[in-house]
N, C-alpha and C positions, 0 to 999 in steps of 0.2 A: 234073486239078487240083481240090481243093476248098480253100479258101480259100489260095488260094497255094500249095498243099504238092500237090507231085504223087505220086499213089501209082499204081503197078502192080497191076493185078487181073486173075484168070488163076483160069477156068472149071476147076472138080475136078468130079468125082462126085459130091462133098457138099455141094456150094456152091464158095464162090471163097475164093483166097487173093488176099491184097490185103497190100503193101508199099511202104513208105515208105523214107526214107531221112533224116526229121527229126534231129537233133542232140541233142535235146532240147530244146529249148526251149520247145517247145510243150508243155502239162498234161497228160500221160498218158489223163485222160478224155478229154477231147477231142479227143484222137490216135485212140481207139477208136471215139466219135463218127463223124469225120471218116474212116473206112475205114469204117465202116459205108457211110454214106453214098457214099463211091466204090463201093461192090461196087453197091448200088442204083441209081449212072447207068450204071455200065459194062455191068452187065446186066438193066436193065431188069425187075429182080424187087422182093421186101422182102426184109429183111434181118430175118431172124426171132432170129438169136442171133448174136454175133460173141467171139469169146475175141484171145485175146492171145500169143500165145507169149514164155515168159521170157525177157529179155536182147535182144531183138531186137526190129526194128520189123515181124514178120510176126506177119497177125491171121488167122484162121480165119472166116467167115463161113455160118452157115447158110443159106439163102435159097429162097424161096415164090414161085414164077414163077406167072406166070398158063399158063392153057393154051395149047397151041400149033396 
């Protein structure tokens, strides 16, 4: 959950995908914002690039882990 709105985020190869299921009503930037932000508590990286995919609430996140 980041500010009330819970999103799903799910470890890829390239980083994570992260989705919501907002209505809209929330300002499209800040929906982008706010997935950045969940891929970054969910896994504990940064969020070095995040896209959008069109029509839908799934973002693409790139992401910079620390070492392990």
């Amino acid at each position: 959950m980041i500010e009330d709105i819970p999103f799903t985020v799910t470890d890829t190869p390239r980083g994570a995908t992260v989705r919501n299921f907002e209505t809209g009503a929330t300002n499209p930037a800040l929906l982008l914002a706010y997935a950045a932000r969940a891929a970054e508590v969910a896994t504990g990286c940064t969020t070095t690039n995040i896209t959008k995919e069109t029509g839908v609430n799934t973002y693409y996140a790139a992401l910079d882990c620390p070492p392990q």
